[in-house]
C-alpha positions as CSV (number, residue, x, y, z in Angstrom):
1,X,31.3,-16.8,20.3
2,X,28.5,-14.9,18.6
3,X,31.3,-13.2,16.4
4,X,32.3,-17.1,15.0
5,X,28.8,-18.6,14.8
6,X,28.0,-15.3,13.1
7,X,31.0,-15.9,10.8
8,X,30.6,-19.3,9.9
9,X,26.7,-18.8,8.9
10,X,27.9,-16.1,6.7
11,X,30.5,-17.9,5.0
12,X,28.3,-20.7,4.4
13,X,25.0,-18.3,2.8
14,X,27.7,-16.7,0.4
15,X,28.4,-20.5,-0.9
16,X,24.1,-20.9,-1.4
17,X,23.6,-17.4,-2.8
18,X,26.7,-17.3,-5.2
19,X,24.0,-20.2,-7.6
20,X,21.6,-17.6,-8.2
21,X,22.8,-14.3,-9.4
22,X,19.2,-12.9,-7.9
23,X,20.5,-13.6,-4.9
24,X,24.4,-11.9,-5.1
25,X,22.3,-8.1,-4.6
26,X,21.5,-9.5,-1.1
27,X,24.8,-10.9,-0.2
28,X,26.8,-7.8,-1.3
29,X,24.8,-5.5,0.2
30,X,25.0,-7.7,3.6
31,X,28.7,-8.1,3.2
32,X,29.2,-4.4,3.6
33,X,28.3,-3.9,6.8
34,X,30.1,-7.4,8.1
35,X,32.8,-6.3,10.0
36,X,29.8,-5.8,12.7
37,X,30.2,-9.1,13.9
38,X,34.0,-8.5,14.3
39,X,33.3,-6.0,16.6
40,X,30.7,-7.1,18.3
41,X,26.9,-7.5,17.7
42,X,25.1,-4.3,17.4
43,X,21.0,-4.5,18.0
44,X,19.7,-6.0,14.8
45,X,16.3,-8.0,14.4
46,X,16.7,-11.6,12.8
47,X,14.5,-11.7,10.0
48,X,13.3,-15.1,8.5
49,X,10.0,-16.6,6.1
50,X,11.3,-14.1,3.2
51,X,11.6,-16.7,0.3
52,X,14.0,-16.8,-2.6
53,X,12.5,-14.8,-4.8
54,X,13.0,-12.1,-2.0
55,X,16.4,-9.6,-2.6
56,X,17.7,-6.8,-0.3
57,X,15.2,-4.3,-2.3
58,X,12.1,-6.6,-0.8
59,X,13.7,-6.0,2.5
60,X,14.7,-2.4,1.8
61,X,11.1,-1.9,0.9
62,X,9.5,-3.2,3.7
63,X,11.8,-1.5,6.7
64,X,11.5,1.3,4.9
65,X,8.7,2.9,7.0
66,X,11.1,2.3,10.2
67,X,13.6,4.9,9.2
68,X,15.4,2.8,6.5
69,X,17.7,-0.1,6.1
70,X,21.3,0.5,7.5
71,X,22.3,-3.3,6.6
72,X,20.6,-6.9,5.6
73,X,23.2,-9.4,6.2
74,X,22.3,-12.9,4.9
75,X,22.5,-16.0,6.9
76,X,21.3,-19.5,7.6
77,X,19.4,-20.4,10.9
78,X,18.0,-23.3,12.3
79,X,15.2,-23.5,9.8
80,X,16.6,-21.8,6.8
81,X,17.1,-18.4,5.0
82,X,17.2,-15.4,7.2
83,X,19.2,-12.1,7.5
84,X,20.2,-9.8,10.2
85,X,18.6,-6.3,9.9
86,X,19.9,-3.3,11.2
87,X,17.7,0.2,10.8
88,X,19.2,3.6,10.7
89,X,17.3,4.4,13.5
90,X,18.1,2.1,16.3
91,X,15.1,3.4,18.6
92,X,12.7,2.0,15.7
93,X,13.7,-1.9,16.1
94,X,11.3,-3.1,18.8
95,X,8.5,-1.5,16.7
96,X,9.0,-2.7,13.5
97,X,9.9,-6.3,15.4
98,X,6.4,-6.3,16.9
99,X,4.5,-5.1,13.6
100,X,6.4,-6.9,10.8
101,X,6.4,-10.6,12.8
102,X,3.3,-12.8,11.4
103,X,2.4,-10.2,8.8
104,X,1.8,-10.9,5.3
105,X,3.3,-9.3,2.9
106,X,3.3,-8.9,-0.9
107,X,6.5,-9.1,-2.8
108,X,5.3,-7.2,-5.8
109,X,6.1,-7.4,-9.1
110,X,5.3,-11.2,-9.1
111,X,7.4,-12.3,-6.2
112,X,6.1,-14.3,-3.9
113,X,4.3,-13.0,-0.8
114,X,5.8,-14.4,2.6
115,X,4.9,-14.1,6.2
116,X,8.2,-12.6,7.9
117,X,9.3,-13.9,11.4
118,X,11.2,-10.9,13.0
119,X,13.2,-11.3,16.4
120,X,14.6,-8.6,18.3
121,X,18.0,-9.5,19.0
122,X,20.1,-7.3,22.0
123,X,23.7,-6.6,21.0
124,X,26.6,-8.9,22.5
125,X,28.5,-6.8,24.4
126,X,25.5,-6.5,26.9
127,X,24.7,-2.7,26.0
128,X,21.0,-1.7,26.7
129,X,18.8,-1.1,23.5
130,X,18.2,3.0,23.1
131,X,14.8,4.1,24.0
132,X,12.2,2.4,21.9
133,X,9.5,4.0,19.8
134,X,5.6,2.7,20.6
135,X,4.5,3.7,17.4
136,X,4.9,5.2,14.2
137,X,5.6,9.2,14.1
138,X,3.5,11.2,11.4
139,X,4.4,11.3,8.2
140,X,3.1,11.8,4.7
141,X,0.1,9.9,4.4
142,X,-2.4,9.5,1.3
143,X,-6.2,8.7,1.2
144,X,-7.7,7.8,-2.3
145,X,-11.5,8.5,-2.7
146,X,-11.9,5.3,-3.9
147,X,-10.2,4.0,-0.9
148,X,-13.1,4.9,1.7
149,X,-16.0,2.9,2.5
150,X,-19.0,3.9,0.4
151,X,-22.2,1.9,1.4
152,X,-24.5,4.1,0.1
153,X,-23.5,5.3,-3.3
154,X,-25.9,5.5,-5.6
155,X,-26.5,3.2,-8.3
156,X,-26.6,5.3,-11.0
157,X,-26.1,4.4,-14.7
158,X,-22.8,5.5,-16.0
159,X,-22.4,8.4,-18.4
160,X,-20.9,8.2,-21.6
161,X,-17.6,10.2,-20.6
162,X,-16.7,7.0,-18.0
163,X,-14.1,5.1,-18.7
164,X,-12.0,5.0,-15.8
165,X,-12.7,1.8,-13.0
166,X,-11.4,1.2,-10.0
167,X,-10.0,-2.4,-9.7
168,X,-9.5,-4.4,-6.2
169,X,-8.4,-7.3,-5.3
170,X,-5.6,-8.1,-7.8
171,X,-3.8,-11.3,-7.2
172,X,0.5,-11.2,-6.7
173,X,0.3,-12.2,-10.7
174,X,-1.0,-9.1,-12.0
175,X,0.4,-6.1,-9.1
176,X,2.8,-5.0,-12.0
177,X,1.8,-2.2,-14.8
178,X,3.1,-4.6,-17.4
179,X,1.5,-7.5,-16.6
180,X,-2.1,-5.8,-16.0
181,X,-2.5,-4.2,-19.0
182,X,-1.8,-7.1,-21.1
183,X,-4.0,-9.1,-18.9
184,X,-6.6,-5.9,-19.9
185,X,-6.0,-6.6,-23.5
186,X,-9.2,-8.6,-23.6
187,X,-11.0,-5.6,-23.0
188,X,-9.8,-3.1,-24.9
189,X,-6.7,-0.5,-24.5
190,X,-5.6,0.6,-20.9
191,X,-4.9,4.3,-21.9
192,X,-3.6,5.1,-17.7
193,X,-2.8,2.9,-14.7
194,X,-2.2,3.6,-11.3
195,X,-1.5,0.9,-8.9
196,X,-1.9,1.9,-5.0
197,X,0.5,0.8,-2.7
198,X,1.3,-0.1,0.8
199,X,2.4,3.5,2.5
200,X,3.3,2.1,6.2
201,X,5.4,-1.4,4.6
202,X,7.7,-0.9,2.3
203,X,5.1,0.9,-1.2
204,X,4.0,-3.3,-1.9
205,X,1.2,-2.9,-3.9
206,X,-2.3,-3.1,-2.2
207,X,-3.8,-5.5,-4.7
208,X,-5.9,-1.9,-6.0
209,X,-5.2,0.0,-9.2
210,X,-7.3,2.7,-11.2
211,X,-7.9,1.7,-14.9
212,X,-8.6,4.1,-17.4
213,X,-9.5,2.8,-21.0
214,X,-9.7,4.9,-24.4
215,X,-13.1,4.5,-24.7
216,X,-16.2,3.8,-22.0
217,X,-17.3,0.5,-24.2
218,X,-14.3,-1.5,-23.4
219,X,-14.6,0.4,-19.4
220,X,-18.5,-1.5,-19.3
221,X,-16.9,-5.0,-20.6
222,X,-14.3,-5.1,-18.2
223,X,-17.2,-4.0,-15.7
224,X,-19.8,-6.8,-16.4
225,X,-17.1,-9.3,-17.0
226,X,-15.0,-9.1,-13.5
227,X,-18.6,-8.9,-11.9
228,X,-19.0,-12.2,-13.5
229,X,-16.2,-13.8,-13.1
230,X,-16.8,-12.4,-9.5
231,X,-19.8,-14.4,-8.8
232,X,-18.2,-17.3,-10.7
233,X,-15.2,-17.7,-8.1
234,X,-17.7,-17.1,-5.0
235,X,-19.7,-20.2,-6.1
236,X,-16.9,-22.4,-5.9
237,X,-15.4,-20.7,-2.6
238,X,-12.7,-18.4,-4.2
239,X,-12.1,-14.8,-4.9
240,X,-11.5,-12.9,-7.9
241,X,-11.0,-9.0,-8.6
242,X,-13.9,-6.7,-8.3
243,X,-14.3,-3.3,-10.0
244,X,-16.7,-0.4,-10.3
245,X,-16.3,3.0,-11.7
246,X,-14.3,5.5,-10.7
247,X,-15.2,7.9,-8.1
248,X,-12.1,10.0,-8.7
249,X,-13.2,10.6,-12.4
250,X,-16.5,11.2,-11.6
251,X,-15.2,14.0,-9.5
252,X,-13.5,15.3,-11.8
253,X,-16.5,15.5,-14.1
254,X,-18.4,17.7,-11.8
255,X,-21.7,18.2,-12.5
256,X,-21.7,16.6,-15.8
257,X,-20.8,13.3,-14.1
258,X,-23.1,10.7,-13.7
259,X,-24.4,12.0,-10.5
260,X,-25.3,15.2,-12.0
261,X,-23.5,16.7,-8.9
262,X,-20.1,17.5,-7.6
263,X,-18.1,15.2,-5.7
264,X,-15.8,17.9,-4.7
265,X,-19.0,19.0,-2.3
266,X,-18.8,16.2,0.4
267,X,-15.8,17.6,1.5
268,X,-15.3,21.6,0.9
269,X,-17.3,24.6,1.5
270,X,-19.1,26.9,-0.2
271,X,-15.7,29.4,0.1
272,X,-13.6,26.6,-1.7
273,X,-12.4,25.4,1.8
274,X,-12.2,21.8,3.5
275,X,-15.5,21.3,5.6
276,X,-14.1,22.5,9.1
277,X,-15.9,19.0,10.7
278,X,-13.4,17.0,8.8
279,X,-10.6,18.6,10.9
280,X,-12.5,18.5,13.5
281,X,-13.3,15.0,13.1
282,X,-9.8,13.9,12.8
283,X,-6.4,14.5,14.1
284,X,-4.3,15.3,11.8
285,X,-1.6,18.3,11.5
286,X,-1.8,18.9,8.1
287,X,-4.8,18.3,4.8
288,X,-4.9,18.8,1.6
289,X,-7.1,17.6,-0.9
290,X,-5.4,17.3,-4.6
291,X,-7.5,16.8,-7.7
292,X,-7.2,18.2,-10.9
293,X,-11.0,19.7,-11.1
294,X,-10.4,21.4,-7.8
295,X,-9.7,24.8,-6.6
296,X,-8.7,23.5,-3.2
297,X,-5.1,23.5,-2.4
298,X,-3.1,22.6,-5.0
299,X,-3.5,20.2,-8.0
300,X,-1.3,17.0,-8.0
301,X,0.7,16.8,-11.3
302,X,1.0,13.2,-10.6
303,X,3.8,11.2,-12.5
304,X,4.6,11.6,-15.8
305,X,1.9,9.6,-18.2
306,X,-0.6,9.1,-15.2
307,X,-3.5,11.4,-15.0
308,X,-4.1,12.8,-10.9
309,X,-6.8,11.1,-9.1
310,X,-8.7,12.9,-6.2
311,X,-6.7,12.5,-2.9
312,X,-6.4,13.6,0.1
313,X,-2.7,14.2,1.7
314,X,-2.0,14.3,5.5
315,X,0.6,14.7,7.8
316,X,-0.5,12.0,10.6
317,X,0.6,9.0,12.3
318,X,-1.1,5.4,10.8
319,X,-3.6,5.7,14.1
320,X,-4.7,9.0,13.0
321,X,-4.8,8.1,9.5
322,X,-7.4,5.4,10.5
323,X,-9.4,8.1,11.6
324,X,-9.5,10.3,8.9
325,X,-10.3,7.4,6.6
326,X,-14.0,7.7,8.7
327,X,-14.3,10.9,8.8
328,X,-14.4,11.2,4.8
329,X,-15.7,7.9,4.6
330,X,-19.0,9.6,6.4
331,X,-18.8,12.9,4.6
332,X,-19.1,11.2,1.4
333,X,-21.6,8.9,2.7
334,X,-23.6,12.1,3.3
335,X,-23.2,13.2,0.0
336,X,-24.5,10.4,-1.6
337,X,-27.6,10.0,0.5
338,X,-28.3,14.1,-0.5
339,X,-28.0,13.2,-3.5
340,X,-31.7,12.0,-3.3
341,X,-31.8,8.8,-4.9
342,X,-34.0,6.0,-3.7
343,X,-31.4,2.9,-4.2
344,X,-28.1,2.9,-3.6
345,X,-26.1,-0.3,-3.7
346,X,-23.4,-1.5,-1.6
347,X,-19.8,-1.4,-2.8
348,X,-17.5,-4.0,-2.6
349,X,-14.8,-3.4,0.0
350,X,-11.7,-5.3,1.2
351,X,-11.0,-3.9,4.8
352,X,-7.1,-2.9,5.5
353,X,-6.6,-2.2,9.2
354,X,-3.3,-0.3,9.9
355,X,-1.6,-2.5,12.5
356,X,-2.3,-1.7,16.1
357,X,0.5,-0.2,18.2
358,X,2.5,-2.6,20.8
C-alpha cells in the first residue's frame, strides 16, 4: 500500500516539477533512487516547508552535516511540496530529524529561507531503525576572531592601513559575492570578500562576511554609514547590517595596528605556542590557529583571490565547539582589557547557539 500511495505521489510531482526547469535537478535526482518504493520503504525522514525556489543542492547542502544525501525523492503530501530523504548513514536519521524540524534556514544565494518540517519515517517492512546517533561526531570545525564575543575591545581610532570590516547581519538579498559587492559600490571598490557560512547545516551563509576595500577612506564610509543606517532601522523597529573593523587584519598588522599591540598574544605564548589554558579550557582533540602574520602552526593559503583571515581550526563535536568559542572569547577579552585603555565599547553581536543535542 505504501509502495502505490508512494507511486502515485511521485507520478503526480513529476507532472508539477516538469513547468519549471529549476525544479527537473530535484526530480531526476529523486527518480534515481525510486525503485525503493518497489521494494519496500527503507528509513527515510519526510521533509516538507522547503519552498520552490529550493533544488536537491538546498537539500544536499543542508543534510550534508549528517553524513550526506543518499536520495531526495520529490512528492506531494497533505499540505504540499515535500521529499523523502534518505542519508548515507542510516544511524544519523533520528538526529538530523530532531535538529533540522522548526529550524530556519537560509537558502543562499537569494533563495528563500524556509523552516523545514522533518518526520522520521520507519521502513515498511517493519525492520527496526539501526542504532541512532545522539549527537554530532567531531569534525573539522572553524572559529573566526571576529566570530567571538568581544565586550571589551577598545575603542581605538583606526590606523590608516585599515581597510578591511567585518559585516553582520546581511539580509537573504545580499549572502552572494556578486550581489554584495555591487551593493558595496556606493562605497568604494571591494578589493576581497569572504562570506562565513553555516559549518553544522549544509555551508548557508551566516549572514557575516569580511570586506576588504582598496583604500581605508571608502572602509570609514561604509563604517559611519551602516552605523547610520543601523540606528535608522532600530527607530522604526527593524534591523539592518552592522560592521566594525576587522580584528583579523588588525592581527595581522601586529604591533603597527591600531592597538599598537599584537593580537596574536591573547592566544600564544612567549615560545610561539597556543596558551596551554585554552586546551585546558576546552575539549577539543585537535587546534590550530592559521593566520598569515603567524608563526603558529601553519598559515592558511585560503582560496584563490581571498586573502587568510585569523582562525582557529578544531577537531571537535558542535558541543565542544561551543566551548571553545568561550574560551577564546575570554582570552581575547583579557587582551583587550591589558591593553590599558580606559573605554572600551561594546560590540555588536548576533548570538548563534549550535542546536542542543536530543
Amino acid at each position: 500500500a505504501a509502495a502505490a500511495v508512494a507511486a502515485e505521489l511521485l507520478t503526480g510531482f513529476k507532472a508539477e516539477f516538469a513547468a519549471g526547469e529549476q525544479h527537473e535537478a530535484l526530480y531526476a535526482e529523486g527518480t534515481e533512487a525510486a525503485s525503493g518504493f518497489e521494494e519496500g520503504l527503507r528509513p527515510c525522514i519526510l521533509v516538507s516547508g522547503f519552498p520552490e525556489s529550493w533544488t536537491v543542492e538546498q537539500l544536499r547542502h543542508v543534510f550534508a552535516a549528517f553524513g550526506g544525501l543518499r536520495s531526495a525523492q520529490p512528492m506531494e503530501d497533505a499540505i504540499g511540496r515535500a521529499a523523502r530523504v534518505e542519508l548515507e548513514d542510516p544511524s544519523q536519521l533520528a538526529l538530523a530529524a530532531s535538529l533540522l524540524s522548526g529550524r530556519e534556514l537560509r537558502g543562499g544565494d537569494g533563495l528563500e529561507a524556509c523552516v523545514l518540517q522533518c518526520d522520521l519515517v520507519a521502513s515498511s517492512d517493519g525492520a527496526p531503525l539501526p542504532e541512532q546517533a545522539d549527537r554530532l561526531g567531531p569534525g573539522s570545525r572553524d572559529v573566526f576572531v571576529d566570530e567571538l564575543l568581544l565586550p571589551c575591545r577598545p575603542s581605538v581610532a583606526p590606523g590608516p592601513e585599515d581597510r578591511e570590516l567585518f559585516v553582520r547581519g546581511l539580509p537573504e538579498g545580499l549572502q552572494s559575492e556578486a550581489r554584495l559587492r555591487r551593493w558595496l559600490g556606493r562605497f568604494g571598490i571591494a578589493e576581497d570578500i569572504l562570506l562565513l557560512r553555516e559549518q553544522e547545516l549544509g555551508l548557508l551563509p551566516t549572514g557575516d562576511a569580511y570586506v576588504l576595500f582598496t583604500d581605508h577612506t571608502a572602509a570609514a564610509d561604509c563604517l559611519a554609514i551602516l552605523a547610520d543606517e543601523c540606528a535608522t532601522a532600530a527607530e522604526h523597529g527593524e534591523v539592518a547590517p552592522t560592521a566594525t573593523w576587522s580584528e583579523s587584519e588588525r592581527a595581522q598588522q601586529r604591533e603597527r595596528s591600531a592597538y599598537e599591540a599584537d593580537v596574536h598574544a591573547a592566544f600564544r605564548d612567549d615560545d610561539g605556542f597556543l596558551r596551554q589554558e585554552i586546551f585546558s579550557g576546552c575539549s577539543v582533540d585537535e587546534l590550530q590557529m592559521q593566520t598569515a602574520a603567524s608563526e603558529v602552526t601553519v598559515s592558511a593559503p585560503g582560496v584563490p583571490g581571498q586573502r587568510p583571515r585569523l582562525r582557529f581550526e578544531a577537531q571537535c563535536s558542535p558541543r565542544a565547539l561551543a566551548g571553545l568559542r568561550a574560551t577564546l572569547s575570554g582570552a581575547l577579552e583579557a587582551f583587550h582589557r591589558g591593553l590599558g585603555y580606559g573605554r572600551a565599547t561594546p560590540r555588536p553581536i548576533v548570538a548563534r547557539v549550535p542546536p542542543a543535542a536530543p
